[in-house]
PDB file of N, CA, C, O and CB in Angstrom:
ATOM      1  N   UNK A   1      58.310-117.926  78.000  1.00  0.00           N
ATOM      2  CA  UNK A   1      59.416-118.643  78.584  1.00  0.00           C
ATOM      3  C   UNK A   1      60.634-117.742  78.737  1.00  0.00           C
ATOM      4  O   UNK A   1      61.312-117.567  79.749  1.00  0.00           O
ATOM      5  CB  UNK A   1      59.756-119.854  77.744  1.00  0.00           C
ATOM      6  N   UNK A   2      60.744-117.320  77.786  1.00  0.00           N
ATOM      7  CA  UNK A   2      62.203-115.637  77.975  1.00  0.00           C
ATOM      8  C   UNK A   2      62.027-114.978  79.108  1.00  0.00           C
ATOM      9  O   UNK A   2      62.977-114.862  79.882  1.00  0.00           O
ATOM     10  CB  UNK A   2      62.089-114.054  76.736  1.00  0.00           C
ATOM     11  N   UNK A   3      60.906-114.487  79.373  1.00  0.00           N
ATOM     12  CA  UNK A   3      60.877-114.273  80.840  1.00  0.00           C
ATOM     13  C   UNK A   3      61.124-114.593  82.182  1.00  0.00           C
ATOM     14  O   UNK A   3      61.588-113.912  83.097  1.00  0.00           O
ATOM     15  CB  UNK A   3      60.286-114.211  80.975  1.00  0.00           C
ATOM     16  N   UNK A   4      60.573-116.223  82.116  1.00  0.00           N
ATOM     17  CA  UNK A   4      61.328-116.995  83.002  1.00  0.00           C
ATOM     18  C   UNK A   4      62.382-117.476  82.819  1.00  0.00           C
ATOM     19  O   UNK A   4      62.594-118.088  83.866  1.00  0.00           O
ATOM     20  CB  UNK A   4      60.856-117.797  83.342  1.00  0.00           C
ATOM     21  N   UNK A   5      63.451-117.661  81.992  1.00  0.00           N
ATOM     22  CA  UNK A   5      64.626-117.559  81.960  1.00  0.00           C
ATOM     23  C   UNK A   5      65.682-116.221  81.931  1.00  0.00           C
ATOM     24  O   UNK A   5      66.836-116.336  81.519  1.00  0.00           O
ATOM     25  CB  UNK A   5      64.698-118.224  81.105  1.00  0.00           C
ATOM     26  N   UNK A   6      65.121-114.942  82.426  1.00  0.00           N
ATOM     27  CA  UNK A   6      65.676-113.762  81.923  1.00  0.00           C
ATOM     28  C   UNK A   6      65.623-113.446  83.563  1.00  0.00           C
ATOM     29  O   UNK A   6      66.275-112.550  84.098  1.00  0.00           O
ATOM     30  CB  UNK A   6      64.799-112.748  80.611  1.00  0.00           C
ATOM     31  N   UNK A   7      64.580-114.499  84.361  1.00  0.00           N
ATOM     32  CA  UNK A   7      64.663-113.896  85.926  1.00  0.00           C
ATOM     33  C   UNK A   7      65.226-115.159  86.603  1.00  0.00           C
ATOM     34  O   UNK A   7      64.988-115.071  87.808  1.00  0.00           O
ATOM     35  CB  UNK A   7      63.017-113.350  86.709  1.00  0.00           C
ATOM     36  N   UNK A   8      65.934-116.400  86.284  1.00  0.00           N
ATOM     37  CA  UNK A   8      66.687-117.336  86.564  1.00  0.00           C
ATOM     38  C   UNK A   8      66.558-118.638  86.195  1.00  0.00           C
ATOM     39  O   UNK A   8      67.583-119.319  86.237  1.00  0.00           O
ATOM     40  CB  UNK A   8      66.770-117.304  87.564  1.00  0.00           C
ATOM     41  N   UNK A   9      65.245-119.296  85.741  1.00  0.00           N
ATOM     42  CA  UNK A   9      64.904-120.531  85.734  1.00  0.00           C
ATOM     43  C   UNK A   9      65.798-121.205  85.161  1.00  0.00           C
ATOM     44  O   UNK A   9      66.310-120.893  84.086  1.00  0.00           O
ATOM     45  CB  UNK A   9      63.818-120.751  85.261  1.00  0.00           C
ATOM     46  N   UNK A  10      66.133-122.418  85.975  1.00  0.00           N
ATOM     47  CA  UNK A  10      67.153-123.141  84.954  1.00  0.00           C
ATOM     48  C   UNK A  10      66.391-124.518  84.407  1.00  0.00           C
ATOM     49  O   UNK A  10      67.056-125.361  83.806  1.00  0.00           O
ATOM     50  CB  UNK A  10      68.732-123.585  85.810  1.00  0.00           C
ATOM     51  N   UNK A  11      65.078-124.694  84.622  1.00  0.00           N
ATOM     52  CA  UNK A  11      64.446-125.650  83.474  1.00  0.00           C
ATOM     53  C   UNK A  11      62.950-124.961  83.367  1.00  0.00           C
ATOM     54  O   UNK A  11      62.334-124.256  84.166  1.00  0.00           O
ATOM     55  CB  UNK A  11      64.376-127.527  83.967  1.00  0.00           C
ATOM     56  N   UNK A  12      62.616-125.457  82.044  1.00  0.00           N
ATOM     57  CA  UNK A  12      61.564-125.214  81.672  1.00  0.00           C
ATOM     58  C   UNK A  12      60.827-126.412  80.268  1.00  0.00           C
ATOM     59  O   UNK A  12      61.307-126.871  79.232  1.00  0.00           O
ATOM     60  CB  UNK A  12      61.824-123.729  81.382  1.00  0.00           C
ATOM     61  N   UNK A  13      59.595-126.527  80.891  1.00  0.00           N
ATOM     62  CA  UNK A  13      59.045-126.912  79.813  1.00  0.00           C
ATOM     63  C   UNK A  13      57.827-126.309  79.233  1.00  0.00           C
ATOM     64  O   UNK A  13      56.937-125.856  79.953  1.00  0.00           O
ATOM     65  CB  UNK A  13      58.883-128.034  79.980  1.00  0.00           C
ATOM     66  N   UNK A  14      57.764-126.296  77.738  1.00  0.00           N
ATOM     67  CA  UNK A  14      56.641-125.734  77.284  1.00  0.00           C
ATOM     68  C   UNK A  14      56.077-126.708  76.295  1.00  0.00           C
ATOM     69  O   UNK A  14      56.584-127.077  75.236  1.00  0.00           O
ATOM     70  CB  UNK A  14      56.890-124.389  76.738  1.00  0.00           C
ATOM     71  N   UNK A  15      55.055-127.019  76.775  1.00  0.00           N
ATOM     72  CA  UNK A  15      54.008-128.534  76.419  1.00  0.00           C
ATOM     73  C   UNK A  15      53.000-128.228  75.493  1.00  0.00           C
ATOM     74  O   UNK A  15      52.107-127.543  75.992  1.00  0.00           O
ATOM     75  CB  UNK A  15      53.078-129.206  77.793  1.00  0.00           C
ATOM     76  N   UNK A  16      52.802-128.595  73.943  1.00  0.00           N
ATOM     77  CA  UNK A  16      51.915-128.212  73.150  1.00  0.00           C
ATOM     78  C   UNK A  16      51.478-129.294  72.786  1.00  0.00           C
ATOM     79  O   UNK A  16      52.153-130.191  72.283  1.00  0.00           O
ATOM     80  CB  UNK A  16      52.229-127.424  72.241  1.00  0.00           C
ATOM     81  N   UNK A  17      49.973-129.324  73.063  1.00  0.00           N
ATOM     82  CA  UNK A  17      49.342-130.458  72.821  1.00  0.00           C
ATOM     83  C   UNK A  17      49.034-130.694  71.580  1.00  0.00           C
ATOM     84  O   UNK A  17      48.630-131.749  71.091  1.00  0.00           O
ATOM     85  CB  UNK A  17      48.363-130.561  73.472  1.00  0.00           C
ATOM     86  N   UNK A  18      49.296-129.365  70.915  1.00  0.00           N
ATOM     87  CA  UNK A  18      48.280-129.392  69.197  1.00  0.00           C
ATOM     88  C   UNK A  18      49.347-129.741  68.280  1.00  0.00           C
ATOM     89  O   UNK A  18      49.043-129.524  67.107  1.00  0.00           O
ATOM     90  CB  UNK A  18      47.462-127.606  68.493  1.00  0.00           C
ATOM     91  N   UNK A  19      50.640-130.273  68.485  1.00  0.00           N
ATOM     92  CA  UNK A  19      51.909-130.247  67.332  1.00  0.00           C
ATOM     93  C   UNK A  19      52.575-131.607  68.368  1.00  0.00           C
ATOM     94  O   UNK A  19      53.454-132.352  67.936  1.00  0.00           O
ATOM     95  CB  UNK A  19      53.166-128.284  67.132  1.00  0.00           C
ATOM     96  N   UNK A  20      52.007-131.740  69.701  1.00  0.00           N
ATOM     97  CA  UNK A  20      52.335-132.951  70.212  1.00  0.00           C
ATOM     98  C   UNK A  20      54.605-132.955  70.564  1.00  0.00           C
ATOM     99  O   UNK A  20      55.492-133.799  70.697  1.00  0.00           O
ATOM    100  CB  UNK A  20      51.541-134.246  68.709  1.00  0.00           C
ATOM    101  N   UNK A  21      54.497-131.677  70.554  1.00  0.00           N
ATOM    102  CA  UNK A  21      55.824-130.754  70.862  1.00  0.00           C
ATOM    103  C   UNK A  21      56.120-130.808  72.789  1.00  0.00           C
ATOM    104  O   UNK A  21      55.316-130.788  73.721  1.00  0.00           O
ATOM    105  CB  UNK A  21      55.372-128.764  70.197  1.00  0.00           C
ATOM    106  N   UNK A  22      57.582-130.879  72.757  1.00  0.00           N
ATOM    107  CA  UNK A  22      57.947-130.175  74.001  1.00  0.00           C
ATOM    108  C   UNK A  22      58.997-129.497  73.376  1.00  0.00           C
ATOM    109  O   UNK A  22      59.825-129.882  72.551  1.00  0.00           O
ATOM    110  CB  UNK A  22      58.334-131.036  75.331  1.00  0.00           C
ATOM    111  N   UNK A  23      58.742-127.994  74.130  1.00  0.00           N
ATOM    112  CA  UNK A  23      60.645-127.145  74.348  1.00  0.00           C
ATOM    113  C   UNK A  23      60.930-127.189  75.711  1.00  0.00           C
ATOM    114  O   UNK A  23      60.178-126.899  76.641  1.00  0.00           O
ATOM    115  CB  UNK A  23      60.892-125.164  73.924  1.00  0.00           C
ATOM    116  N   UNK A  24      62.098-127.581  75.748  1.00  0.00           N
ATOM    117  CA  UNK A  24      62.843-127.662  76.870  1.00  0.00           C
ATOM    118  C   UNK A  24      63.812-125.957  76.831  1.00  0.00           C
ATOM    119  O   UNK A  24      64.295-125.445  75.821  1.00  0.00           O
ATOM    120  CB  UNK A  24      63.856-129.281  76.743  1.00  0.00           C
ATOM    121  N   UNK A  25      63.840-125.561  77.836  1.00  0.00           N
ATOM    122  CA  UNK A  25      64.263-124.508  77.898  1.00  0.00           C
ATOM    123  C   UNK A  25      65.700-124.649  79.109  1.00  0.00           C
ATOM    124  O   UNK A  25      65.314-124.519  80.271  1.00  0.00           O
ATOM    125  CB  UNK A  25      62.978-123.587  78.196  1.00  0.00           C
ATOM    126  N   UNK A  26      66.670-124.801  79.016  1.00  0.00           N
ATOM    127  CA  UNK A  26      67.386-124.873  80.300  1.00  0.00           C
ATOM    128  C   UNK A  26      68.600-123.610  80.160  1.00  0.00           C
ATOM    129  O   UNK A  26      68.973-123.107  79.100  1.00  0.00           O
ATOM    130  CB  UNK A  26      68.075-126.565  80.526  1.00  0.00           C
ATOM    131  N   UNK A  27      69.123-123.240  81.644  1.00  0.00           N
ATOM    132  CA  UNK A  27      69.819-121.568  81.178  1.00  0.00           C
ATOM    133  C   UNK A  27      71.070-121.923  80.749  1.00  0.00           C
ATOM    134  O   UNK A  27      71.684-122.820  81.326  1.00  0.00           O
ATOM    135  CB  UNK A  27      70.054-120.260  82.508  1.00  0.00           C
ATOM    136  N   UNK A  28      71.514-121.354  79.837  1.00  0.00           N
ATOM    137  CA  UNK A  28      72.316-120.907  78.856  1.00  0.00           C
ATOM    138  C   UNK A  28      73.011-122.145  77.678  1.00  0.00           C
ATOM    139  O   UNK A  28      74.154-122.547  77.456  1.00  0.00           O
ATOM    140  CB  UNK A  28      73.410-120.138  79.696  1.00  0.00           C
ATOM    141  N   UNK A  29      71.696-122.446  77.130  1.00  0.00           N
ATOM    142  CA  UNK A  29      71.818-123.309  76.578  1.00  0.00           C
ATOM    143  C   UNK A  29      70.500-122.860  75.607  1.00  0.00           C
ATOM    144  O   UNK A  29      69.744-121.922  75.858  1.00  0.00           O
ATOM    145  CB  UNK A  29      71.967-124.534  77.420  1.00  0.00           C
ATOM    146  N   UNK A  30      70.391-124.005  74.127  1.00  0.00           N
ATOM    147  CA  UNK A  30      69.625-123.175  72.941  1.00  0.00           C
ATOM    148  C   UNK A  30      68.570-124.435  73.584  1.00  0.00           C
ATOM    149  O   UNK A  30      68.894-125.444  74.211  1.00  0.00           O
ATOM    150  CB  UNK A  30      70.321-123.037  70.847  1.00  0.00           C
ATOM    151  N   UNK A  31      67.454-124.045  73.246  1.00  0.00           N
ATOM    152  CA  UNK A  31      66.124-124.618  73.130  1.00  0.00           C
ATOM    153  C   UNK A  31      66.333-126.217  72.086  1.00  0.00           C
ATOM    154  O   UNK A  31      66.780-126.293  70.941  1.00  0.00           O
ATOM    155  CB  UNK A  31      65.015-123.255  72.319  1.00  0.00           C
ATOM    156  N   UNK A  32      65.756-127.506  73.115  1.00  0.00           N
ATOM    157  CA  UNK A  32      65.872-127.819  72.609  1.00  0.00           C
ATOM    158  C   UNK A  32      64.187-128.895  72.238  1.00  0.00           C
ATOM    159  O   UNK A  32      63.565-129.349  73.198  1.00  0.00           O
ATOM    160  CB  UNK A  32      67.099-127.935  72.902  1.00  0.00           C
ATOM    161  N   UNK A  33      63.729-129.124  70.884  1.00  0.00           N
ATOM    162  CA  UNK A  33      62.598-129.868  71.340  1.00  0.00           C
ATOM    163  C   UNK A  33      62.459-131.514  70.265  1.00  0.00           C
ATOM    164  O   UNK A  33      62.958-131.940  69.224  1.00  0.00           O
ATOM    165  CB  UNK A  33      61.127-128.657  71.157  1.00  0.00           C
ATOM    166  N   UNK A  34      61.607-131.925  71.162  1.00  0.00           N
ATOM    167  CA  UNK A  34      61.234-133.508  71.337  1.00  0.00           C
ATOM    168  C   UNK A  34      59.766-132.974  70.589  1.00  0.00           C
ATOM    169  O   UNK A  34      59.014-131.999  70.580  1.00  0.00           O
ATOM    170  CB  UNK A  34      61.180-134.383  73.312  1.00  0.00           C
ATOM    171  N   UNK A  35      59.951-134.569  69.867  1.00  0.00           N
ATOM    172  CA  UNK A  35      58.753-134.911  69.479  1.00  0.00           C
ATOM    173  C   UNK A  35      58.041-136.095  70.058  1.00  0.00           C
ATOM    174  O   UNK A  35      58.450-137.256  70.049  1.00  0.00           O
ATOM    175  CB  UNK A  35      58.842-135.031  68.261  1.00  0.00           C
ATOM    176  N   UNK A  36      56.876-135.627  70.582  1.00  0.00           N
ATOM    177  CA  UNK A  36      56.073-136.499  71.623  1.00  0.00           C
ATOM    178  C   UNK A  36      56.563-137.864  72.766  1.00  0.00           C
ATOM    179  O   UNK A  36      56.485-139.092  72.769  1.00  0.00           O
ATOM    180  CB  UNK A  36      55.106-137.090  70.708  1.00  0.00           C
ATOM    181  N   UNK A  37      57.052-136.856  73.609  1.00  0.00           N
ATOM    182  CA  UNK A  37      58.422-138.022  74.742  1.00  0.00           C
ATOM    183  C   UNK A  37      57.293-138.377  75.001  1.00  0.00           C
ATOM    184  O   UNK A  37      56.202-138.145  74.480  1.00  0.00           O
ATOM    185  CB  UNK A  37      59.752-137.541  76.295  1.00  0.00           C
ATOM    186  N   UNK A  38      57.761-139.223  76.230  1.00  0.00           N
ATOM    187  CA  UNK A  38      57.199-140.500  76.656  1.00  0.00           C
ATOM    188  C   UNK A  38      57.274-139.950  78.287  1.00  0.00           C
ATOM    189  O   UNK A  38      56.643-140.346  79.267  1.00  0.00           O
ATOM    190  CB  UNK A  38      58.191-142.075  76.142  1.00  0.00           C
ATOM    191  N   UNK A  39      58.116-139.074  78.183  1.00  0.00           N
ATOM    192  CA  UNK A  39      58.164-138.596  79.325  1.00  0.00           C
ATOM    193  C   UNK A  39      59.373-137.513  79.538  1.00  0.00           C
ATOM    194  O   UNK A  39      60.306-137.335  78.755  1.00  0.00           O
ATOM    195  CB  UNK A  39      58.199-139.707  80.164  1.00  0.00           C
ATOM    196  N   UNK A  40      59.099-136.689  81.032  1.00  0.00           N
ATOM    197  CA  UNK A  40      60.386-135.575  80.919  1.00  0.00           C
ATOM    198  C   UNK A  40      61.300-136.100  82.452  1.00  0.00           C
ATOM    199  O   UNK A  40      60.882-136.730  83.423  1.00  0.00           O
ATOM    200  CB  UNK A  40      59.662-133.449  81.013  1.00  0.00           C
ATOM    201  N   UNK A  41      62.553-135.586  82.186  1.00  0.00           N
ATOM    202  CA  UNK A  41      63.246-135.312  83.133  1.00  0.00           C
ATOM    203  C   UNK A  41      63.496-134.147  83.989  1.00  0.00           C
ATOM    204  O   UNK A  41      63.828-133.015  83.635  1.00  0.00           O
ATOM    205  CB  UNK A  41      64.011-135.579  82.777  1.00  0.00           C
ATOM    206  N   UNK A  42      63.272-134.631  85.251  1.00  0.00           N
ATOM    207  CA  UNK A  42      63.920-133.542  86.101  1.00  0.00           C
ATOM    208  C   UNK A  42      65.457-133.076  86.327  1.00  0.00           C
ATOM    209  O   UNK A  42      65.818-132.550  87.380  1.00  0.00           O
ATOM    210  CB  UNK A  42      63.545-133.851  87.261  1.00  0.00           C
ATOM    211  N   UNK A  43      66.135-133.268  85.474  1.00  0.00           N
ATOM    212  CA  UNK A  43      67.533-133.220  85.215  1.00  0.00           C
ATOM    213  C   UNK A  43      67.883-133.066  86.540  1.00  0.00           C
ATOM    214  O   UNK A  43      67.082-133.445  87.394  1.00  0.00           O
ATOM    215  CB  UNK A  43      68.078-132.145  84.237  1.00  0.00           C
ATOM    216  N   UNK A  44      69.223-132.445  86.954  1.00  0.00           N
ATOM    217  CA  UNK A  44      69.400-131.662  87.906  1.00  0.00           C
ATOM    218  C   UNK A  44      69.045-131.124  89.174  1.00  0.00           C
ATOM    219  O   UNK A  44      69.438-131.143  90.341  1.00  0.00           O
ATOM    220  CB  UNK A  44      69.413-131.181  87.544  1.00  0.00           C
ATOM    221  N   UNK A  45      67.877-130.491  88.267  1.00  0.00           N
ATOM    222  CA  UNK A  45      67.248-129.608  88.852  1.00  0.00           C
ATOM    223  C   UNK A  45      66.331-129.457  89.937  1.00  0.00           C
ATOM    224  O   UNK A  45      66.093-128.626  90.813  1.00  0.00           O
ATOM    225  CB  UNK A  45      66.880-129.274  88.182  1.00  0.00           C
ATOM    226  N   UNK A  46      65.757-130.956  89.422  1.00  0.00           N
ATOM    227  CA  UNK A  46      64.827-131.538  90.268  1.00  0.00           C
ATOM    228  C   UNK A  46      64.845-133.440  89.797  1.00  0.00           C
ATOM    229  O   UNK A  46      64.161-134.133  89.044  1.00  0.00           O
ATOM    230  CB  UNK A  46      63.192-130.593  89.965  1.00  0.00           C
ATOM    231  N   UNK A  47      66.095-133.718  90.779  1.00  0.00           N
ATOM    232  CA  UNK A  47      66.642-135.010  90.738  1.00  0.00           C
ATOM    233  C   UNK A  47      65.510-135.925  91.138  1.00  0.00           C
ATOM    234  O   UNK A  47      64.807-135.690  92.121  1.00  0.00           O
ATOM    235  CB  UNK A  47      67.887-135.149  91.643  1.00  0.00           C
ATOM    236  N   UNK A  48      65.344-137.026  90.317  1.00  0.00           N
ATOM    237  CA  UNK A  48      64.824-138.207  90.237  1.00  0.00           C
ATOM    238  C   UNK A  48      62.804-138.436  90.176  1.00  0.00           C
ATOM    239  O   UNK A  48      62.018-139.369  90.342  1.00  0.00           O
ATOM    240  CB  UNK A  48      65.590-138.829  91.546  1.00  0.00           C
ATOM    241  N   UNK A  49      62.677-136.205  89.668  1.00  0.00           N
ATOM    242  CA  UNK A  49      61.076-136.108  89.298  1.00  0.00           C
ATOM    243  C   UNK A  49      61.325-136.653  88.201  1.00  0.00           C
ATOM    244  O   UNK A  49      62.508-136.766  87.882  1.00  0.00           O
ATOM    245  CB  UNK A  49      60.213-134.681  89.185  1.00  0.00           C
ATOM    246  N   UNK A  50      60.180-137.196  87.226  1.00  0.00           N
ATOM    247  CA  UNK A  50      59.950-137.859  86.132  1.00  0.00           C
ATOM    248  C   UNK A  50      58.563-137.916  85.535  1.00  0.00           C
ATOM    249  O   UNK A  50      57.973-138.996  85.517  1.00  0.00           O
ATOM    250  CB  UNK A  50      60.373-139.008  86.362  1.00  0.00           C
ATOM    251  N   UNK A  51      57.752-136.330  84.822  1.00  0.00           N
ATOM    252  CA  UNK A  51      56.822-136.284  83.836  1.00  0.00           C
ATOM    253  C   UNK A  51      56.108-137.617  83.010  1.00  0.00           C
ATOM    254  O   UNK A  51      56.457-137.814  81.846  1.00  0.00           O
ATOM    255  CB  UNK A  51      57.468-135.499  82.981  1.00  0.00           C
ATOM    256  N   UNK A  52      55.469-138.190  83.419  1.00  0.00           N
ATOM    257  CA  UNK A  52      54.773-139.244  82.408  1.00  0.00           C
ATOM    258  C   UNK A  52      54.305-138.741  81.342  1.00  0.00           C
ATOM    259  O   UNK A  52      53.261-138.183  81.682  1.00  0.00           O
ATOM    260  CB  UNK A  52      53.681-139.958  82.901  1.00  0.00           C
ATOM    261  N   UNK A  53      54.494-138.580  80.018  1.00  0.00           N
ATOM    262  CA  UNK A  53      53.760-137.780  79.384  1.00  0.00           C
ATOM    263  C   UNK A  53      52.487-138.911  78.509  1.00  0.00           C
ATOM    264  O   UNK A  53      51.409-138.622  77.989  1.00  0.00           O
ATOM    265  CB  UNK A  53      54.857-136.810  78.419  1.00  0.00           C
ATOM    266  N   UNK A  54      52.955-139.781  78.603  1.00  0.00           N
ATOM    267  CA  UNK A  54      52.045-141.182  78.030  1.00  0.00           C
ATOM    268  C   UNK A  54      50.743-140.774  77.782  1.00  0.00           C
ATOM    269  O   UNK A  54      50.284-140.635  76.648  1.00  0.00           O
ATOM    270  CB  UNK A  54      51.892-142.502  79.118  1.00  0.00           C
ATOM    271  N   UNK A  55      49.932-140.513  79.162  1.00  0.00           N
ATOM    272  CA  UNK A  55      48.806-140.151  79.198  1.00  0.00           C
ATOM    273  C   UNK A  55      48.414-138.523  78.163  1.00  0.00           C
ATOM    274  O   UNK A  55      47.842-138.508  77.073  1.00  0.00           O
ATOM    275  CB  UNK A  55      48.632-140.138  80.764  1.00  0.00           C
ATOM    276  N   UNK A  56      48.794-137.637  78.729  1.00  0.00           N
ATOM    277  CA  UNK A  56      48.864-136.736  77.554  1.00  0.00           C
ATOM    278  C   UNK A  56      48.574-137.067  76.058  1.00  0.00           C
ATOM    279  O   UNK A  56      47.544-136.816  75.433  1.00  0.00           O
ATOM    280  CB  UNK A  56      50.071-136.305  77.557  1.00  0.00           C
ATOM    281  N   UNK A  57      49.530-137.587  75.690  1.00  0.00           N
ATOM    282  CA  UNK A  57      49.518-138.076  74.676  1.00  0.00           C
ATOM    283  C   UNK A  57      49.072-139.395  73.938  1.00  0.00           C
ATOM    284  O   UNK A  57      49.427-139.646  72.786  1.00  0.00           O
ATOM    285  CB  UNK A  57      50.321-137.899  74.616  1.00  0.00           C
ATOM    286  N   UNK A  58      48.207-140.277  74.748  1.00  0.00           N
ATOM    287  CA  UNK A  58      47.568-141.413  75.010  1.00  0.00           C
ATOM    288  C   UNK A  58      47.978-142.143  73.852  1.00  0.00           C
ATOM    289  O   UNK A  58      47.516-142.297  72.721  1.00  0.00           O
ATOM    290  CB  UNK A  58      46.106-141.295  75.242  1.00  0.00           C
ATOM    291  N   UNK A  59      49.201-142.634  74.606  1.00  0.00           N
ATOM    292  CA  UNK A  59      50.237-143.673  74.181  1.00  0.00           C
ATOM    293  C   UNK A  59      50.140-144.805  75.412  1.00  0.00           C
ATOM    294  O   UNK A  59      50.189-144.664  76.634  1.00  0.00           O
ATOM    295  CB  UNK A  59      51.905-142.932  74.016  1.00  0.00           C
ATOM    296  N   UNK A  60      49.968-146.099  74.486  1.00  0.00           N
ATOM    297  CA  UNK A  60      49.437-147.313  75.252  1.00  0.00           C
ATOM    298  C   UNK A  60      51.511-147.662  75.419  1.00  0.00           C
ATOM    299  O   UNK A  60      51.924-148.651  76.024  1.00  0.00           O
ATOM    300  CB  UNK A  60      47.977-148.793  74.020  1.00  0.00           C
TER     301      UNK A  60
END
């Protein structure tokens, strides 16, 4: 993810299925992470996308 934030990205997510983790990565700002959302936002960045993560995480 340092990489893609070191060449501009201003969101990022990094999705771990085995700790049931997200890091949110956004630029110039500290990492921040969730324990098993329900879903992500496209902040900004990408206005009014919206990650279901439900399924992922097979939450009824």
């Amino acid at each position: 993810m340092q990489e893609y934030r070191d060449n501009g990205a201003k969101l990022g997510w990094l999705i771990d299925l085995e700790t049931r983790q997200v890091e949110i990565y956004r630029s110039g700002r500290d990492v921040e992470v969730l324990e098993s959302p329900a879903s992500l936002s496209g902040e900004d960045v990408l206005p009014e996308f919206v990650l279901n993560l439900k399924d992922i995480w097979c939450i009824d």
